[in-house]
C-alpha positions as CSV (number, residue, x, y, z in Angstrom):
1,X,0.0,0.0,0.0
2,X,0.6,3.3,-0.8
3,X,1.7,5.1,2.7
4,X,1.3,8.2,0.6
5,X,-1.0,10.4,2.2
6,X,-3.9,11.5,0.7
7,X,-5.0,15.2,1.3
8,X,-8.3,15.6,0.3
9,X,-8.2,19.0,-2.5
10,X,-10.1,21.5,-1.6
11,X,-12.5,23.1,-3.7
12,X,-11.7,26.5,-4.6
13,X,-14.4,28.8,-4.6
14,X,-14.4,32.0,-5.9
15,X,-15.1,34.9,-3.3
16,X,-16.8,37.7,-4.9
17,X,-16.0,41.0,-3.6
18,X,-18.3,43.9,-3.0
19,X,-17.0,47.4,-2.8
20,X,-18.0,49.6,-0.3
21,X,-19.4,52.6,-1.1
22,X,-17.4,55.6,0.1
23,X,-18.9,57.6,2.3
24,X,-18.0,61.6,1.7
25,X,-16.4,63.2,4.2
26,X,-18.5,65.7,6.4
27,X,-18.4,69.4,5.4
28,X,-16.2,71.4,7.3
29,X,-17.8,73.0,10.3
30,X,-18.2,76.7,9.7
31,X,-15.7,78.6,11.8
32,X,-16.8,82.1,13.7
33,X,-15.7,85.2,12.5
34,X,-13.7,86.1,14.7
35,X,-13.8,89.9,13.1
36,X,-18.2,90.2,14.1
37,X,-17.7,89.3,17.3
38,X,-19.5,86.5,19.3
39,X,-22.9,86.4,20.2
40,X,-23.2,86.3,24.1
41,X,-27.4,86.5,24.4
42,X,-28.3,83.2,25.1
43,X,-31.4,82.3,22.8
44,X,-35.3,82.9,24.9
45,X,-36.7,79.4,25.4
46,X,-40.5,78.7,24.5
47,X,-41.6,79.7,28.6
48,X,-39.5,82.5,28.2
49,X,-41.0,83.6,24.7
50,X,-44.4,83.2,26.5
51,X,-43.5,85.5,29.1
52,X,-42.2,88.2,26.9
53,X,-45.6,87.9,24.4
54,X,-47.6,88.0,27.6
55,X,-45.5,91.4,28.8
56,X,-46.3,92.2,25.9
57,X,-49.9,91.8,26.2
58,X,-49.8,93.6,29.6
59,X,-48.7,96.9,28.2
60,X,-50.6,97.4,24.8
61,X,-53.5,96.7,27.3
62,X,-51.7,99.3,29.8
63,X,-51.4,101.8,27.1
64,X,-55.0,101.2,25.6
65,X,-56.6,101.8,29.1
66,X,-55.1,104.5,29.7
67,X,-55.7,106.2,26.3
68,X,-59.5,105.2,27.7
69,X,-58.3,106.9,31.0
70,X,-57.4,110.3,29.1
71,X,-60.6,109.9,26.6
72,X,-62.8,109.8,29.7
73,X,-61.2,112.7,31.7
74,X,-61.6,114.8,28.9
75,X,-65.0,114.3,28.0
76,X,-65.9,114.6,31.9
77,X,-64.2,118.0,31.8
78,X,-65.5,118.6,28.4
79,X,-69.2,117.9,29.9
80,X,-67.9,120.3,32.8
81,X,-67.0,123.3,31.3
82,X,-70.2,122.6,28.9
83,X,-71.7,122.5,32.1
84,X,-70.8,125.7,33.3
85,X,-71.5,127.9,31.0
86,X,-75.3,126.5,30.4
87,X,-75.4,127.3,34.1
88,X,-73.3,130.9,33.3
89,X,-76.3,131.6,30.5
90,X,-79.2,130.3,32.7
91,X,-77.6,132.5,35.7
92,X,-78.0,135.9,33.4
93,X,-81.2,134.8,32.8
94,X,-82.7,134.0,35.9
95,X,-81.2,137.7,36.6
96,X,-82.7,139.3,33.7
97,X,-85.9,137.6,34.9
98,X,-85.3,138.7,38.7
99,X,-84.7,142.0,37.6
100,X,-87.7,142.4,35.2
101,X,-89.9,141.0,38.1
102,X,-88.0,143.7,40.8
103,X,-89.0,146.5,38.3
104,X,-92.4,145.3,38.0
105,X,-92.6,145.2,42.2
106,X,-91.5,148.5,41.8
107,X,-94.4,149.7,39.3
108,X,-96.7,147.9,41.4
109,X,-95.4,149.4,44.7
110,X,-95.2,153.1,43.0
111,X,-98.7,152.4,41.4
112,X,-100.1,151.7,44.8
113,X,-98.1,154.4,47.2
114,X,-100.4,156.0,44.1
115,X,-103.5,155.1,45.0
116,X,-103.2,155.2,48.8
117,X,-102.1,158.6,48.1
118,X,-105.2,158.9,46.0
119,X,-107.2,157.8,49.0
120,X,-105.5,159.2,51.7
121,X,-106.2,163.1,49.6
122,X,-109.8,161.7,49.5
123,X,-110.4,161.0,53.1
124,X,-108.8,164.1,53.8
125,X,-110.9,165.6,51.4
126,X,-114.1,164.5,52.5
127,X,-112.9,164.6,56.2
128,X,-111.7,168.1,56.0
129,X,-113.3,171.3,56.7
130,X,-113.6,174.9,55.9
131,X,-112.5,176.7,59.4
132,X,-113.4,180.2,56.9
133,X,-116.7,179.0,56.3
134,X,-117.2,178.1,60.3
135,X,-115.8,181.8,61.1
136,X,-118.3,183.5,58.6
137,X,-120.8,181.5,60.1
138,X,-120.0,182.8,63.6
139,X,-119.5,186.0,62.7
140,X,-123.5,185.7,61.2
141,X,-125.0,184.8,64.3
142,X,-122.9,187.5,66.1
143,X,-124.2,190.3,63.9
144,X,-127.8,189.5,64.2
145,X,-127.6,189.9,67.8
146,X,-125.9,193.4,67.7
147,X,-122.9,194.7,68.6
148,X,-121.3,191.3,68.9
149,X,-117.3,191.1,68.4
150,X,-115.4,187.9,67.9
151,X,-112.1,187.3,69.9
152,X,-110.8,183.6,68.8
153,X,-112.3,180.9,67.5
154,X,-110.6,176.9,68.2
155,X,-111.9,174.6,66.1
156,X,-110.5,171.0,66.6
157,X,-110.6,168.0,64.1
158,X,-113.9,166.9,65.1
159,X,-115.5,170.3,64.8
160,X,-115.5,171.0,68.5
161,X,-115.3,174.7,68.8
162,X,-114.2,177.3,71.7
163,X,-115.5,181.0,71.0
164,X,-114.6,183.6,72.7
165,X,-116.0,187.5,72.5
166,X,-117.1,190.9,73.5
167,X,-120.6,192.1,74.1
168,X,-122.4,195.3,75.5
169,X,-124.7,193.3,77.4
170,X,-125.7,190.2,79.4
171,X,-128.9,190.4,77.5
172,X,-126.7,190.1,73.7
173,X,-124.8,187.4,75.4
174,X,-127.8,185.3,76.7
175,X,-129.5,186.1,73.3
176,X,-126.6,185.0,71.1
177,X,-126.4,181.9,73.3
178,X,-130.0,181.2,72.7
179,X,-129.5,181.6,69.1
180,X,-126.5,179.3,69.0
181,X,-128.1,176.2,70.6
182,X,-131.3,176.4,67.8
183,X,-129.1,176.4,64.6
184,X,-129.1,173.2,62.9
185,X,-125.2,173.6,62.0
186,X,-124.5,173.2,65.7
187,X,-124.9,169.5,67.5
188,X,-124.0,171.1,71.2
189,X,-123.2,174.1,72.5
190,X,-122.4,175.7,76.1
191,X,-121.9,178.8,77.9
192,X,-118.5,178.4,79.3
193,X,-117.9,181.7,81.0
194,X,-119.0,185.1,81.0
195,X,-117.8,188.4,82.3
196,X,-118.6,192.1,83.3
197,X,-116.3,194.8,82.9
198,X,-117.0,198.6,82.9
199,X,-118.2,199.1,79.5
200,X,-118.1,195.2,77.9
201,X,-119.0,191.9,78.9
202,X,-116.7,189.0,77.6
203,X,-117.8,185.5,77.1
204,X,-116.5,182.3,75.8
205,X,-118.5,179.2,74.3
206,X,-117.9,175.6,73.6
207,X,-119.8,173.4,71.7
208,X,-119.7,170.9,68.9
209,X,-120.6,171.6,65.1
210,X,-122.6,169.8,63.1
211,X,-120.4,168.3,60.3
212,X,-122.3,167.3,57.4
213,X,-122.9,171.2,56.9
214,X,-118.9,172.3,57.3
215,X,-117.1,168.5,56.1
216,X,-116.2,168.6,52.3
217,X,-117.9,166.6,49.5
């Protein structure tokens, strides 16, 4: 026998090769310019971006109320000095008004210090008498006695009467009394005194006259 050994022959396959693809290489990483300078502000987060859109909020809302704020003082001063002079014009007229009405007080005061004056003349008028009249009347009855001469005569508001005179005689005195106290113009009449001298005798009446002959009409 053959002490040859016998190696068994491997097959030889054929190992196909696959190339890889090549991958390229990355793009170089930008480098800062150094000249601009670097940027030290850290970027806002999303919460912090909220916050700042919500400030934000807050004062366009701040500035819109208060733009309200001013619009609203000035109408209410607006209105106010509106206001005032509507009050100003109804003030001058309330005066021209008070002072139309004092003028017609005025009028009516003058018109009736008028009329009171108007009867105030009357009443006097028809109260008053004619103390001429009363002494011519006097004087009358005196000369139908005689020798009869008057001395005073008081007449007083209600037609009482003192008079006072000279006489030759008792007997003209008693007769002029006598003649006194029947005349209708005289209500009331009295010997008051009587005198005798050497060649007169004084006397003095009083009395009241009858007024609806002497009062005015």
């Amino acid at each position: 026998m053959n002490n040859e050994t016998t190696q068994p022959q491997v097959a030889k396959e054929e190992v196909k090769v696959v190339p890889t693809p090549t991958t390229p290489p990355p793009p170089p990483s930008p480098q800062p310019d150094i000249s601009e300078g670097f940027n030290l502000i850290p970027s806002m987060s999303e919460e912090e971006k909220v916050v700042e859109k919500t400030k934000s909020r807050v004062s366009i809302g701040s500035v819109v109320s208060l733009i309200i704020l001013v619009v609203v003082i000035l109408v209410i001063v607006g209105f106010n000095i509106i206001s005032r002079q509507i009050l100003n014009v109804k003030k001058a007229e309330l005066f021209r008004i008070e002072n139309k009405i004092t003028q017609q007080e005025d009028t009516l005061i003058s018109n009736d210090e008028i009329v009171d004056r108007a009867v105030l003349y009357t009443n006097v008028r028809n109260g008053a008498f004619s103390h001429k009249e009363i002494i011519e009347f006097l004087s009358r009855m005196g000369t139908k006695i005689g020798d009869i001469q008057m001395r005073s005569v008081m007449i007083s508001e209600n037609l009482d009467f003192t008079y006072s005179g000279y006489s030759v005689s008792l007997e003209q005195v008693s007769k002029l009394w006598y003649l006194l106290g029947t005349d209708e113009n005289i209500e009331r009449i009295n010997l008051q005194s009587v005198g005798k001298g050497d060649n007169r005798v004084t006397f003095s009446f009083e009395g009241k006259l009858n007024g609806k002959n002497f009062f005015n009409k």
